[in-house]
C-alpha positions as CSV (number, residue, x, y, z in Angstrom):
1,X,19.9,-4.5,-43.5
2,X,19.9,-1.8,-45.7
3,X,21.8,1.5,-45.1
4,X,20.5,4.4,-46.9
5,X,22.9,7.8,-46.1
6,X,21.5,11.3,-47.3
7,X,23.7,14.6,-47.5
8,X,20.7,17.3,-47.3
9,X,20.4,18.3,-44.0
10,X,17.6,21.6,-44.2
11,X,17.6,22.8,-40.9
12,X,18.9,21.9,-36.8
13,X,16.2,22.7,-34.6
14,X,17.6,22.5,-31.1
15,X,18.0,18.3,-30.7
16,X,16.4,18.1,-33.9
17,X,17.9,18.0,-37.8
18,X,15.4,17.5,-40.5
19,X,16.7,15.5,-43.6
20,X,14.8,16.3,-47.0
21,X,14.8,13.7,-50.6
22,X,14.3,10.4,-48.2
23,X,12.5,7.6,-48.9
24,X,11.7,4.3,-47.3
25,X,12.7,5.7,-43.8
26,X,10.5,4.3,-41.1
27,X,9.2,5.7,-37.7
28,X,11.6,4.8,-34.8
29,X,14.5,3.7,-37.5
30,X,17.9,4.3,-36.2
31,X,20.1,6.8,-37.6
32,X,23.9,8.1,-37.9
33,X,24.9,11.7,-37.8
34,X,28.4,12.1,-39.8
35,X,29.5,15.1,-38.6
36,X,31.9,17.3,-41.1
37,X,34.7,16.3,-38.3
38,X,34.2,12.5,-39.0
39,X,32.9,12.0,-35.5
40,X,29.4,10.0,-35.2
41,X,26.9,10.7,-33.4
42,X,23.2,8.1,-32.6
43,X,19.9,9.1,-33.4
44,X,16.6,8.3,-34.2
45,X,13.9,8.6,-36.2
46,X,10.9,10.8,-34.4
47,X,8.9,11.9,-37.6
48,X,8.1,11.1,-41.2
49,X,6.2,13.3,-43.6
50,X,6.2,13.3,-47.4
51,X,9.9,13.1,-48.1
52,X,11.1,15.1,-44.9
53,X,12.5,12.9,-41.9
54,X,13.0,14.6,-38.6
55,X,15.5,12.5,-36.4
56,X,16.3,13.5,-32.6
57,X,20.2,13.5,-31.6
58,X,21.0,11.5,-29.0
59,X,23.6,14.0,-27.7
60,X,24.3,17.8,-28.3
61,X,23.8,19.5,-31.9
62,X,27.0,21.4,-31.5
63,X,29.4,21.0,-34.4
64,X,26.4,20.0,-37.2
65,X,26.7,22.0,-40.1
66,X,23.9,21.4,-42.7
67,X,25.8,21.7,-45.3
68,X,28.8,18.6,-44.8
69,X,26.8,17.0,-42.3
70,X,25.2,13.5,-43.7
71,X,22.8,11.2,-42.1
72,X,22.9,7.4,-42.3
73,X,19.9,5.7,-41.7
74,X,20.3,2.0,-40.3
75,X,17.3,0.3,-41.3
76,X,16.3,-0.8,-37.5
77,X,14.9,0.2,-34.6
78,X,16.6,0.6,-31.2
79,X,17.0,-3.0,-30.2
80,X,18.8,-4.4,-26.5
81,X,21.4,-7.1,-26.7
82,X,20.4,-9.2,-23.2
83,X,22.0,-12.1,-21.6
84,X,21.6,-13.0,-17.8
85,X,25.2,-11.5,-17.3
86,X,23.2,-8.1,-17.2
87,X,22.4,-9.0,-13.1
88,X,24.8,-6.9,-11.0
89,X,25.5,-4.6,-13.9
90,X,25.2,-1.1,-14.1
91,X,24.0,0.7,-17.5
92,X,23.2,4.1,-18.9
93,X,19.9,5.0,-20.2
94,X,20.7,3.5,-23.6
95,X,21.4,0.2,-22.4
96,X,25.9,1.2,-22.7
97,X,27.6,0.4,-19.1
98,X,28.5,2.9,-16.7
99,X,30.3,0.4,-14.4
100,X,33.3,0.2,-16.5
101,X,32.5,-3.5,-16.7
102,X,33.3,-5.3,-20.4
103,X,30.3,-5.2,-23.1
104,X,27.3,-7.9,-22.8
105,X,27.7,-10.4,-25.1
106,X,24.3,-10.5,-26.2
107,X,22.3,-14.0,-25.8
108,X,19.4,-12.2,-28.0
109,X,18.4,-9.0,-29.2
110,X,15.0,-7.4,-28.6
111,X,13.4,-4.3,-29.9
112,X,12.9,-2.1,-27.1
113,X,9.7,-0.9,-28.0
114,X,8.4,-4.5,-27.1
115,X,5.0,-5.3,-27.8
116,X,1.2,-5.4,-25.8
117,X,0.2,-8.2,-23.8
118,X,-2.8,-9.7,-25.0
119,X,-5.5,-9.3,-22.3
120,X,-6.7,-12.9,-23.5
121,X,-3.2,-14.2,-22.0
122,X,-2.7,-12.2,-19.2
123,X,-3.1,-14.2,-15.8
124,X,-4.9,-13.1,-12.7
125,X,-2.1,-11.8,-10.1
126,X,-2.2,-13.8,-7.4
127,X,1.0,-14.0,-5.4
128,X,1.9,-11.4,-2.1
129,X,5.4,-9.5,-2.8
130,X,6.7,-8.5,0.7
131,X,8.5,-5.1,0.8
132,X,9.2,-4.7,4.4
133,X,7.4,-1.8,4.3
134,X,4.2,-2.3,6.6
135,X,2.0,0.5,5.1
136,X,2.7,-1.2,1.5
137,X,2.2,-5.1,3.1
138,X,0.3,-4.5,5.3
139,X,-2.8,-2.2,4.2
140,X,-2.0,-1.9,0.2
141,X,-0.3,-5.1,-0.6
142,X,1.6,-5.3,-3.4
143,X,0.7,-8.4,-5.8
144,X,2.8,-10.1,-8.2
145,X,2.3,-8.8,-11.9
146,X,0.6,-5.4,-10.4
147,X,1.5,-2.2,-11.9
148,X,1.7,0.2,-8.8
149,X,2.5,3.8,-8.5
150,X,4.4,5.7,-5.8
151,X,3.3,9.9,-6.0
152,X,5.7,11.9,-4.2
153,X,6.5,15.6,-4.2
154,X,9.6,17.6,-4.5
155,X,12.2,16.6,-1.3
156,X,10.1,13.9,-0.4
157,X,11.8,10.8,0.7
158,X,10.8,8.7,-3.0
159,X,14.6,7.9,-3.6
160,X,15.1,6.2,-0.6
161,X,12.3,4.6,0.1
162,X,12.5,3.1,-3.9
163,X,16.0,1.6,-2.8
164,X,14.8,0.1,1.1
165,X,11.9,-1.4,-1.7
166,X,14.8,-2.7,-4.3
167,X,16.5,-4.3,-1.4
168,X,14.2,-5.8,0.6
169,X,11.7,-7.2,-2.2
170,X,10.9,-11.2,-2.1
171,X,8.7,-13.8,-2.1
172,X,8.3,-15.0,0.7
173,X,7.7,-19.0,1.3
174,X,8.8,-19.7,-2.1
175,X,12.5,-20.8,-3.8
176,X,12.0,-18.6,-7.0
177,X,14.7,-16.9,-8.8
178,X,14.3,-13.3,-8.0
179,X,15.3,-10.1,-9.5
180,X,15.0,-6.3,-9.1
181,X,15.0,-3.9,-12.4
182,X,16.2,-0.6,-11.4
183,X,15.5,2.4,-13.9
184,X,16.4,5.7,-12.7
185,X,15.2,8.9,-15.5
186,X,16.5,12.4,-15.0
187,X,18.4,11.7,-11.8
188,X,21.0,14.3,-10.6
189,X,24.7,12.7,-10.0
190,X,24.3,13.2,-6.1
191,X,21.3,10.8,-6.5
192,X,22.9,8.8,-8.8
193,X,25.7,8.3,-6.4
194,X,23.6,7.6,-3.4
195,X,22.0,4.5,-5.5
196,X,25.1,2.6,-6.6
197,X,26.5,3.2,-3.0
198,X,23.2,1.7,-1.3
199,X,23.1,-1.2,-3.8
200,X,26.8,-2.0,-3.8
201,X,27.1,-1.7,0.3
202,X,23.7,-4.1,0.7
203,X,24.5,-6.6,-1.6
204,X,21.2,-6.1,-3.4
205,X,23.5,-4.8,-6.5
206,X,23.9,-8.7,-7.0
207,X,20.3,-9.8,-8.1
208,X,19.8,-6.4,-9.5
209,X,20.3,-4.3,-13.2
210,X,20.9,-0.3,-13.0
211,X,20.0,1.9,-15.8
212,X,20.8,5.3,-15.0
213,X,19.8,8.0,-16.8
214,X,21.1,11.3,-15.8
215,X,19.6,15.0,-15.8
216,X,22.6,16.2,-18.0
217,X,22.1,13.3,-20.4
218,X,20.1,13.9,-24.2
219,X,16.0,14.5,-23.3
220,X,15.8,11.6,-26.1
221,X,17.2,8.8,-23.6
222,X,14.4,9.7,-20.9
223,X,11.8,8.5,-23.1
224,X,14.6,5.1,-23.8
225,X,15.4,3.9,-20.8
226,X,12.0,3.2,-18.8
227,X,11.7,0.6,-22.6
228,X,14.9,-0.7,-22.1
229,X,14.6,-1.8,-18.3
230,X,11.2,-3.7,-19.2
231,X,13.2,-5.3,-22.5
232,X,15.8,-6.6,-19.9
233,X,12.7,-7.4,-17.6
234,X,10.7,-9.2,-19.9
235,X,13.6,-11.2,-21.4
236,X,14.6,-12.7,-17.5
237,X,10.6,-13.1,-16.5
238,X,9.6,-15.0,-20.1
239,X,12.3,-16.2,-21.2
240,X,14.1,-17.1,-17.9
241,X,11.1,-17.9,-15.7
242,X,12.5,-15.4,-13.3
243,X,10.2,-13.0,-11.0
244,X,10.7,-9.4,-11.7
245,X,10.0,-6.6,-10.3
246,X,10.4,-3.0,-12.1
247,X,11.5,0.0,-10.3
248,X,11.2,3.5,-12.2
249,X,11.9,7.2,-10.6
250,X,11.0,9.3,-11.7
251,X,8.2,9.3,-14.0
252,X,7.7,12.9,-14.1
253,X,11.0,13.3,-15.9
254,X,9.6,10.9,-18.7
255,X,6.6,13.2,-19.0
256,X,8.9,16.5,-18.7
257,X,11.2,15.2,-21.8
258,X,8.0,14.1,-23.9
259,X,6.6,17.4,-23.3
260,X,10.1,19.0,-24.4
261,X,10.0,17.1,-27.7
262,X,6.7,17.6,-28.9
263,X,7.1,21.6,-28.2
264,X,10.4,21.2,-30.5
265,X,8.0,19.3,-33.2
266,X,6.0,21.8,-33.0
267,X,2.9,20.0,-31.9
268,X,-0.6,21.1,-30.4
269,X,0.0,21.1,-26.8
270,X,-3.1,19.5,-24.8
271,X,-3.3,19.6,-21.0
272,X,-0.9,22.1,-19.2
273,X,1.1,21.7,-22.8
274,X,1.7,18.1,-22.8
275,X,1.2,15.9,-25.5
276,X,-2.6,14.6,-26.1
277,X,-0.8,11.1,-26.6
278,X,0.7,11.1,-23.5
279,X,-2.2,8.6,-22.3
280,X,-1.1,6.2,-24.8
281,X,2.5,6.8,-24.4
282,X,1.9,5.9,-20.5
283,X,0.2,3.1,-20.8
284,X,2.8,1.8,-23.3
285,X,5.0,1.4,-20.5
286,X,2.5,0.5,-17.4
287,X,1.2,-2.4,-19.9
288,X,4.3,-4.6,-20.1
289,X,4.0,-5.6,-16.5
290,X,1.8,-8.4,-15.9
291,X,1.7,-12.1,-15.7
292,X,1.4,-14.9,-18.7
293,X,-0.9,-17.7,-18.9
294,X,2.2,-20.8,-19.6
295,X,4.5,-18.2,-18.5
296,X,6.5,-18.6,-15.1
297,X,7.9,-15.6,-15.1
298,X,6.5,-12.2,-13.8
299,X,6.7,-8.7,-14.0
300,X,5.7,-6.0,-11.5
301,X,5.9,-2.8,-11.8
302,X,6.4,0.4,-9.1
303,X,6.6,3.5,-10.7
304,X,7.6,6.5,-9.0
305,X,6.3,10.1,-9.9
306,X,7.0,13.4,-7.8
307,X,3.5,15.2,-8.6
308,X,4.3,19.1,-9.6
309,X,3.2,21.2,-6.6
310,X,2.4,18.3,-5.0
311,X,-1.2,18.4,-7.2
312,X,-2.4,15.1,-7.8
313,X,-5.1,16.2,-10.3
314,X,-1.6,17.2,-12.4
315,X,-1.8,15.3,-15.9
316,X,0.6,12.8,-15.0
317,X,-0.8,11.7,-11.5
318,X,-4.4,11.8,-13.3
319,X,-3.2,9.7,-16.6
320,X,-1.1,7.2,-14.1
321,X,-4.7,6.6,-12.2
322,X,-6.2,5.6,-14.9
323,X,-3.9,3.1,-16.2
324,X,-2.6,1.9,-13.0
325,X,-3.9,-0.7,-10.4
326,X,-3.6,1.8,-7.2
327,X,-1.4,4.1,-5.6
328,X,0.8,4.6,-2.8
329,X,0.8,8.2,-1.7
330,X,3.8,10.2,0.3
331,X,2.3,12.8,2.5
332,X,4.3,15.9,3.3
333,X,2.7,16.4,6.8
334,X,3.9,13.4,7.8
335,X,7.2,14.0,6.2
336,X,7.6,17.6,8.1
337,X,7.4,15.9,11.3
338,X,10.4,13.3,10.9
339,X,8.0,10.3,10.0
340,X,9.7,8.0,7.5
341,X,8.9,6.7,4.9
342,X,6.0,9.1,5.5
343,X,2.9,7.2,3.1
344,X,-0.3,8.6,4.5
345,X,-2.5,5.3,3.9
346,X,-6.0,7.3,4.1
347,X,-5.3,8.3,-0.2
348,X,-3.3,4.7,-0.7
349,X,-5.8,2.1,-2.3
350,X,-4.0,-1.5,-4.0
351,X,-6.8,-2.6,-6.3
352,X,-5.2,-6.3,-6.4
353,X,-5.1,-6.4,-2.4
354,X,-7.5,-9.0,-1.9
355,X,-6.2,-11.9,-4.6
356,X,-2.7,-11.6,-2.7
357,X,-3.7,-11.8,0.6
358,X,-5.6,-14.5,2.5
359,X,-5.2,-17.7,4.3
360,X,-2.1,-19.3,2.8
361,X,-0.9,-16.4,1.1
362,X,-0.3,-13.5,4.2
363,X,-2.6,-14.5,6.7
364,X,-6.2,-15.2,7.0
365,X,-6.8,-12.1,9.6
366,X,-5.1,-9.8,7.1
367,X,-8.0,-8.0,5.3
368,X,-9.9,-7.7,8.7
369,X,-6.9,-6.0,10.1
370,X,-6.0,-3.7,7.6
371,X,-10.1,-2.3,7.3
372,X,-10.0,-2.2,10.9
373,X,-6.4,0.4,10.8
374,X,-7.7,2.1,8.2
375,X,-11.0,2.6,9.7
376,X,-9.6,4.0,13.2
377,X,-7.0,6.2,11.8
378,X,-9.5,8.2,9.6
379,X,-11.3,8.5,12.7
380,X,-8.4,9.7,14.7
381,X,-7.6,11.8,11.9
382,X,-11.0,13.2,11.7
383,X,-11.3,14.0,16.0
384,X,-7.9,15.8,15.2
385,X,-9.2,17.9,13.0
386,X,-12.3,18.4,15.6
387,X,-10.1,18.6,18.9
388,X,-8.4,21.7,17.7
389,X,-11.8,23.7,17.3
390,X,-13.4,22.5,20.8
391,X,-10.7,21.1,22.7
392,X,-10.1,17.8,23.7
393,X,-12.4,18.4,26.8
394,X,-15.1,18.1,24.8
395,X,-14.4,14.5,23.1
396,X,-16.0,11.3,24.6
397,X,-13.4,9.1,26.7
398,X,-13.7,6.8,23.4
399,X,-12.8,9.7,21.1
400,X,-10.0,10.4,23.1
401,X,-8.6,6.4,22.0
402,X,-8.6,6.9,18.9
403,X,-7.2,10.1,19.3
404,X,-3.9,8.0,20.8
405,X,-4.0,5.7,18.2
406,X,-3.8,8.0,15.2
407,X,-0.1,9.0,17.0
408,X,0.6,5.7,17.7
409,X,-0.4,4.6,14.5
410,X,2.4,7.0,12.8
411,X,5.1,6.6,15.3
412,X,4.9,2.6,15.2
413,X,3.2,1.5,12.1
414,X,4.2,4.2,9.9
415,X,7.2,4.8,11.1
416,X,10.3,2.8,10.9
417,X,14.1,2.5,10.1
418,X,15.4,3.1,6.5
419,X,17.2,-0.6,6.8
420,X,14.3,-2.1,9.1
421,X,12.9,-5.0,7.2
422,X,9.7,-6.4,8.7
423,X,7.8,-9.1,7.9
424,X,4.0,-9.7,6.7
425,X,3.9,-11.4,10.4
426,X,5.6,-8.7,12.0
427,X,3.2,-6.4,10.5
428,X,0.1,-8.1,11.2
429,X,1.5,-8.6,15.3
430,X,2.0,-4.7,15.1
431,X,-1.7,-4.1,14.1
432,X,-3.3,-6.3,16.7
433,X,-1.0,-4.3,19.0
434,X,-2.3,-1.1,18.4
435,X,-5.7,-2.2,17.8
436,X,-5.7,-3.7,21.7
437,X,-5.7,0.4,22.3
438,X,-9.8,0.4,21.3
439,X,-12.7,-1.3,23.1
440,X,-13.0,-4.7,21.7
441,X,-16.8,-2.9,20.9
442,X,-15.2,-1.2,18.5
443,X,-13.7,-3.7,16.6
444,X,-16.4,-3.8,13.8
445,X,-14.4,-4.7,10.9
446,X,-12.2,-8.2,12.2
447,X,-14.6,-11.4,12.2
448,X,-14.8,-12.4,16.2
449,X,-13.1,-15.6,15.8
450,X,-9.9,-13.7,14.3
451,X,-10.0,-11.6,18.0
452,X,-9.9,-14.5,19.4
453,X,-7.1,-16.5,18.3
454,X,-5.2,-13.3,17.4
455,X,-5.7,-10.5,19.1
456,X,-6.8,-11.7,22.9
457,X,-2.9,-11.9,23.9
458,X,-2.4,-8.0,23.3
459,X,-5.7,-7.1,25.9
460,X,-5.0,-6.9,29.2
């Protein structure tokens, strides 16, 4: 490794010092601020032009002075040291623990940035992940190696429903090593506190890793830690054949602190002034999630994004679309009136649905079912709409059922407790339920035979 350290520092622009006369300095390269006090500060390389290197501070610029300030460049990039002792830790958003637990002693070391997964290799997902949520299981399965998005809004109930998800996550019917990779970017202390406590009082701190990354912390270490938790992830799924799933809140905070560093590099702003490469940068970290052809291991991936002014045309929802398979979507109407966790499934869509469900896999009813709730809510939702203009006089005596099942629909479907963990055949039992409120006329979307072994018992 070779160290190269330079003396002349030009100029400190906010978390930015720019480092003239260097050579051989690479993109990404780790560097060493010498202050004049002795102390040492991290940083990295963001920019390299001509013989100018601009390196981002991972920390505050107080103190610097361009004169007796030197910078050390390390000749590497930001690598991870992982080991399987990392399960039941907690980390900050450059990999250093916050539990006050010892240092991991490192089994390997992997560059964060990782690298693409050849479409060639990648696997079809196949396998059903059960949340215990039955909006998610039940009508937009989540699949095994599926990259899945959460949009939320400002005081929504994201946070807690991303923990009930961490805690509850398996696989069902199989005896798989399982693990949850919990990344948390921007995150006040109150919310910081509110996730050690849940994972630490349920246990689920025991197959888990934390990386915290808090709002006070260097804008440098957003853009860090959603790499490092898919290091750690990819190192236990390919290298340890275990089945991971990715957690990250809130992605909006990643797109905030890339927005934040290209204004302070001074570059052309695109779409409501973030980056134009912030499609790239996305799917650089939706990518890594996937599953191997030769390769036990797995990685999925829920990602968790309030949308500003609850806009979902906003650049970030928009870019996420595109990349993502699906989207889960938190609806503040439902949320006002006390339904938790409040997804309103009419804008949710799972593009891998139908490989993970099916005979053997949920249940061979499940795709009729879910059409069949889907289809009768939006119709509820609709004669809603229509009863408040003429009245519900003026609806048919069908109308008026699905009427009743668009509330019963939120209160017992939607609905349920924050530690109420129900299964794909709980969920399933809950939808013939509320179906037997409709004529069995009506029934359109379920094949008759599935009515008859499964749904006859709920008809009087």
């Amino acid at each position: 490794m070779v160290v190269k350290e330079y003396q002349n520092v030009t100029e400190v622009a906010g978390p930015l010092v720019f480092v003239e006369g260097v050579s051989g300095v690479g993109y990404n390269e780790l560097a060493e601020i010498i202050l004049p006090s002795g102390e040492k500060r991290k940083g990295q390389v963001l920019e390299v032009s001509k013989n100018i290197a601009v390196v981002q501070i991972f920390g505050a610029t107080t103190g610097l002075d361009t004169n007796k300030t030197s910078v050390r460049f390390l000749g590497e990039t930001l690598h991870l040291s992982v080991s399987t002792d990392m399960l039941g830790r907690v980390f900050n958003g450059i990999g250093e623990p916050r539990d006050r637990g010892p240092a991991i002693i490192a089994e390997d070391k992997i560059d964060i940035l990782g690298s693409a997964i050849n479409p060639y290799a990648r696997a079809e997902p196949r396998d059903f992940i059960q949340t215990g949520i039955s909006t998610i299981d039940g009508m937009n399965t989540l699949v095994r190696g599926q990259k899945l998005p959460i949009f939320s809004g400002s005081g929504l109930p994201h946070n807690q429903l991303a923990a009930q998800i961490a805690r509850q996550a398996k696989v069902p019917g199989k005896e798989e090593d399982f693990a949850v990779i919990f990344a948390a970017v921007g995150i006040t202390h109150e919310e910081s506190s509110f996730f050690m406590r849940d994972f630490e009082r349920t246990g689920a701190l025991e197959r888990a890793v934390l990386f915290l990354n808090l709002a006070d912390d260097p804008s440098i270490e957003r853009l860090i830690t959603p790499r490092m938790a898919l290091t750690t992830a990819e190192y236990l799924a390919y290298e340890k054949d275990m089945q991971i799933l990715v957690i990250i809140t809130d992605m909006t905070n990643y797109c905030e602190a890339l927005r934040e560093l290209a204004s302070a590099r001074e570059e052309v702003p695109g779409r409501r002034g973030y980056p134009g490469y912030m499609y790239t940068d996305l799917a650089s970290i939706y990518e890594r999630a996937g599953c191997i052809k030769g390769r036990k291991g797995t990685i999925t991936q829920l990602s968790i994004l309030s949308m500003p002014g609850d806009d979902i045309t906003n650049p970030i929802p928009d870019l996420t679309g595109y990349i993502t398979e699906g989207q889960i979507v938190l609806g503040r109407d439902l949320h006002r009136r006390g339904i938790y966790p409040s997804i309103d499934v009419l804008p949710c869509l799972s593009r891998l649905m139908n490989l993970g469900i099916g005979k053997e896999k949920t249940r061979e009813d499940h795709r009729g079912v879910a059409d069949q709730l889907y289809a009768a809510y939006a119709e509820g939702r609709d004669l809603r709409s229509l009863s408040a203009v003429v009245g519900e006089e003026a609806l048919t005596e069908t109308d008026k059922k699905y009427l009743k099942f668009a509330d019963l629909f939120e209160q017992r479907f939607v609905t349920q407790g924050r530690q109420e963990d129900r299964s794909i055949e709980q969920t399933l039992e809950l939808g013939w339920e509320l179906l037997s409120a409709l004529p069995e006329s009506e029934l359109k979307r379920i094949k008759r035979d599935y009515i008859e072994k499964y749904g006859k018992k709920y008809r009087k």
